[in-house]
C-alpha positions in Angstrom: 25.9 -13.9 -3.4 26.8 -17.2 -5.5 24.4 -17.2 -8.1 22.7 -20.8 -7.1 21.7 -19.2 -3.9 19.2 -16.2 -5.8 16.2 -17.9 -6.7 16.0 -17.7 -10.6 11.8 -18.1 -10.5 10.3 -15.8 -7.7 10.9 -12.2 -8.2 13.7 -10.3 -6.0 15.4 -7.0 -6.6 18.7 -6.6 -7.6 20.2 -6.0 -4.0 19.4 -5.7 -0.8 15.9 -5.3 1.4 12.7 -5.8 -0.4 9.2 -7.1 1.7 5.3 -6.6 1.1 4.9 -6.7 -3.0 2.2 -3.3 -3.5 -0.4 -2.1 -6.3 0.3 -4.9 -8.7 -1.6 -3.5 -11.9 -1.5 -4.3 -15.7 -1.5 -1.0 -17.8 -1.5 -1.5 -21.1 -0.7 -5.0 -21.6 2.6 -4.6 -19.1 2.0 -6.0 -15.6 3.8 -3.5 -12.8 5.0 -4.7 -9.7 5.9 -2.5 -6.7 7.2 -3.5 -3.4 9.0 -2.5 -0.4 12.5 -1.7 -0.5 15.9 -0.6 1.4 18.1 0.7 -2.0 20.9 1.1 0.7 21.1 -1.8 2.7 20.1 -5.6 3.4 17.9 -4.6 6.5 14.9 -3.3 7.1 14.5 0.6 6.9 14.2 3.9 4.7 11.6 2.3 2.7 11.0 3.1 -1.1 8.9 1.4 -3.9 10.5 -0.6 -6.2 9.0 -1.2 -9.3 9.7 -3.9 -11.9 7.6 -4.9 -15.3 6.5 -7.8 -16.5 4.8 -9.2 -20.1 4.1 -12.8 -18.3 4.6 -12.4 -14.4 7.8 -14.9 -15.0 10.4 -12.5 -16.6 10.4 -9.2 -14.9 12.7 -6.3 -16.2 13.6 -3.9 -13.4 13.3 0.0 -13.5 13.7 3.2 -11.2 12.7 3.4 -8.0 9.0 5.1 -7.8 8.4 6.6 -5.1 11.3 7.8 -2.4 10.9 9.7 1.0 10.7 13.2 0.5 13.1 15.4 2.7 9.9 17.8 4.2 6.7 15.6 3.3 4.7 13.6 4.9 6.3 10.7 3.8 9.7 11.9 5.0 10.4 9.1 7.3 9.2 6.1 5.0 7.1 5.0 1.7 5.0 2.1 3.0 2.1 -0.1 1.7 -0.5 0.7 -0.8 -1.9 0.1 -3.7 -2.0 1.1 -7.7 -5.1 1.8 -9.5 -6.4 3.2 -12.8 -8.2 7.0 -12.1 -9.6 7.5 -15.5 -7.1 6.8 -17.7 -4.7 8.2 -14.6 -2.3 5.9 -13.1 -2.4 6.8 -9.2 -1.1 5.2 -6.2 -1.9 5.3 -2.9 0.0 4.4 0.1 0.9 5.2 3.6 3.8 8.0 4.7 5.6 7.8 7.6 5.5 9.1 9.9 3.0 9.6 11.2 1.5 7.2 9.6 -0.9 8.8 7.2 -2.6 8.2 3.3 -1.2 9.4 0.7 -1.1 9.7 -3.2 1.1 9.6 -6.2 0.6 9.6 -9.7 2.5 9.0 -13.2 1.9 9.4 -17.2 1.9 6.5 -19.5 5.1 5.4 -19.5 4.8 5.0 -15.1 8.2 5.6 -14.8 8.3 9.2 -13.0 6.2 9.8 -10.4 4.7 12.7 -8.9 3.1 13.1 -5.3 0.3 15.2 -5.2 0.5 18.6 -3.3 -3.0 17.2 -1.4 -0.9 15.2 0.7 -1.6 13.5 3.2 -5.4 12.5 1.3 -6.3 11.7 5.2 -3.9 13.1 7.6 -5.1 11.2 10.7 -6.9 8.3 12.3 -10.8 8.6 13.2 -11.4 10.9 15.7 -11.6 9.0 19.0 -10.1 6.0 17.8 -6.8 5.2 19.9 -5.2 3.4 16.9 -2.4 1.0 17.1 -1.6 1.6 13.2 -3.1 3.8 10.1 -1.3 2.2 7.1 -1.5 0.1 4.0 -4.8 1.6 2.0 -6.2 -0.2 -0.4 -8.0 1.4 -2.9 -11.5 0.0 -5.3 -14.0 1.2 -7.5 -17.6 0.5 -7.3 -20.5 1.6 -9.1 -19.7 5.8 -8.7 -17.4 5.8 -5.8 -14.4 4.8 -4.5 -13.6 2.8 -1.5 -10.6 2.7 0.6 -10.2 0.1 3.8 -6.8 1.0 6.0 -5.5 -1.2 8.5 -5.5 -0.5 12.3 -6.7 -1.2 15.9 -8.0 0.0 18.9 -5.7 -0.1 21.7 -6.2 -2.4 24.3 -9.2 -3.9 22.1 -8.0 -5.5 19.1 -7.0 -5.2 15.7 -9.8 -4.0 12.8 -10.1 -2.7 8.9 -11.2 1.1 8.5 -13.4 1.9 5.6 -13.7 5.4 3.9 -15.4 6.5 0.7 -14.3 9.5 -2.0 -15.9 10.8 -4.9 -12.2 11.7 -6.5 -9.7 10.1 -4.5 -8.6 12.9 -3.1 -11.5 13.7 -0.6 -12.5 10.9 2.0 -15.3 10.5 4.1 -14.9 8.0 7.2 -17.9 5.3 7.1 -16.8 3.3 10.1 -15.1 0.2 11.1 -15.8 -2.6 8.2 -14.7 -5.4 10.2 -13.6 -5.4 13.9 -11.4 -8.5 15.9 -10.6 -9.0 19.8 -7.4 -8.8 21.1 -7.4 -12.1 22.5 -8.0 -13.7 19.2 -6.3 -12.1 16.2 -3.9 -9.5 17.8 -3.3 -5.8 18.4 -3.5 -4.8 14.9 -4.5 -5.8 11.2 -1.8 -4.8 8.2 -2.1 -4.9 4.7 -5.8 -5.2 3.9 -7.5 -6.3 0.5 -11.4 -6.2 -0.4 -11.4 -8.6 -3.2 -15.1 -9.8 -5.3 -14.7 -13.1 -6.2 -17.4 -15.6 -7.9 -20.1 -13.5 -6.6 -18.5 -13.5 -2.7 -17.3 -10.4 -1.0 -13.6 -11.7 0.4 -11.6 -9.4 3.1 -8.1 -10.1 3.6 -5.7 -8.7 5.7 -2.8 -9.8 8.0 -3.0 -10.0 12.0 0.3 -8.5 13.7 0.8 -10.6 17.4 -0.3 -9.7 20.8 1.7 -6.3 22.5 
């Protein structure tokens, strides 16, 4: 590629296939971008993190791939969406393996460079109970008062899309609380990707993305 056709502001890996940015987190005054990522080709497919660093969120530096399907795992068939977050002093992220599509968790020492998944994977190794789900991916992950939340994007078949919410005392063991938000089929689509449960100037904020009508 001619070097006036790479943009020179907006972040892009080196080569080939990147999409959703994940678990954006500043650890000790560094800010770490992850995102989605073919290493081997220009397409979509075999998706890894990639992870770049950042003093200013203009110049990025880029470093080794974080997290990589593993051969046997869950996560043998892909590394998708998820997020990063600080677990005492521990940083841990969570994201979906494929397939099936289940949660799952990784985490690093100080220097967030090598990665290691934990040997509790899949955290939650299946959709509710009952729940015909049209997808199970993209956790995102929040601390409030003693406990941590998780909402996971899905849908009911034939219904419409909606955001999961579960709740763990150590990120490793989740209780299911219910549905947190729930759309029609005829409105908003099949089912809801890439969730965030933001707090913002005292106002509770739920963003996700809609994926069109089957």
């Amino acid at each position: 590629m001619e070097l006036r056709h790479r943009p020179q502001y907006h972040f892009l890996p080196v080569a080939n296939w990147m999409n959703d940015p994940n678990g954006l987190i500043q650890w000790k005054g560094v800010y770490h971008l992850f995102y989605q990522h073919n290493p081997a080709g220009a397409a979509w497919g075999d998706i890894h993190w990639g992870h770049a660093a950042s003093r200013d969120l203009v110049h990025w530096t880029h470093l080794p791939i974080a997290l990589a399907p593993g051969p046997q795992g869950p996560d043998k068939d892909g590394v998708w969406s998820g997020c990063a977050v600080n677990h005492d002093g521990v940083p841990t992220l969570v994201y979906t393996g494929v397939s099936p599509q289940v949660q799952c968790l990784a985490t690093s020492d100080d220097e967030m460079i090598l990665w290691n998944k934990s040997s509790a994977n899949p955290i939650i190794a299946a959709p509710p109970e009952g729940l015909d789900a049209t997808g199970f991916r993209d956790p995102y992950v929040w601390r409030e008062d003693d406990k941590w939340y998780m909402v996971i994007g899905s849908g009911a078949r034939n219904v419409g899309g909606m955001i999961l919410l579960y709740c763990s005392p150590d990120l490793y063991r989740w209780e299911y609380l219910g549905p947190l938000f729930e759309g029609r089929l005829s409105e908003t689509g099949h089912n809801w990707e890439c969730p965030n449960y933001v707090s913002l100037h005292g106002h509770r904020l739920l963003i996700f993305s809609p994926e069109p009508f089957l």
